[in-house]
N, C-alpha and C positions, 0 to 999 in steps of 0.2 A: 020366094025365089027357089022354092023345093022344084025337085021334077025335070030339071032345064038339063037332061042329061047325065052324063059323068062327070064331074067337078074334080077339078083338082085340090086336096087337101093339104097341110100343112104345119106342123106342129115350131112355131117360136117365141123369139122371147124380142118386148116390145122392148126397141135402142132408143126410141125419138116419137115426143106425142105435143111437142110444140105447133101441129099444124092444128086447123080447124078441122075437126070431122076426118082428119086422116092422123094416121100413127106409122113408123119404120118399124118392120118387122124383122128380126136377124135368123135367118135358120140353117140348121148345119146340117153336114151327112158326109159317110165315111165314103173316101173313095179308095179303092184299093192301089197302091204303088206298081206301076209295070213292071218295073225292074226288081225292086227290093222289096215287094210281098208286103209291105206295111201300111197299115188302115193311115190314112192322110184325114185331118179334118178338111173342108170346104164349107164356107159359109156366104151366104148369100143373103143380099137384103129385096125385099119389097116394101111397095108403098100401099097399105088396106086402106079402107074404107070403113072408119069408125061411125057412125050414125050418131051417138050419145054423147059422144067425147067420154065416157067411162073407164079408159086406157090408160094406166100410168107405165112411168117407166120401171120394168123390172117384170111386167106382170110375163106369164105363160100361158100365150092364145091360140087358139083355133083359127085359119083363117082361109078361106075358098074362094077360087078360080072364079071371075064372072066376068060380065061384059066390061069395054075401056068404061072407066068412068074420068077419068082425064087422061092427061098427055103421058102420065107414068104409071098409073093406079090402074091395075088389072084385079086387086084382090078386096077380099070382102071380108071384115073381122067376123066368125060366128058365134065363137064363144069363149071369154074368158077361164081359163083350165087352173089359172091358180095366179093370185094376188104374188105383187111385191110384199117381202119382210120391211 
């Protein structure tokens, strides 16, 4: 899947890996407050594309922008960054 462009990357942590071959990914980013100057957290989920099922909950993944692979799954896990305790 290398090559296909610029990919969108993505650094979270997996909420949900009850499906088959897909996991919920939660990811955050600071947005700045218009009025009051203050870093606001924003988190947001996506549905990846686990191939292995190797994804537990807790873990910290990698995971990239690709073609629909269903009705909500846009993303692709690439690399597990660090296991659940």
């Amino acid at each position: 899947m290398e090559g296909r462009g610029n990919q969108r990357t993505m650094k979270g942590v997996v909420v949900s890996s009850k499906m088959e071959k897909t996991i919920v990914v939660r990811t955050e980013r600071l947005v700045k407050h218009a009025v009051f100057h203050k870093y606001i957290r924003q988190y947001a989920k996506y549905k990846a594309h686990d191939e292995g099922n190797q994804c537990r909950v807790g873990d910290k993944v990698l995971i990239v922008e690709s073609r629909p692979l269903s009705r909500d799954k846009r993303w692709r896990m690439r690399t597990i960054l660090e296991r659940a305790k």
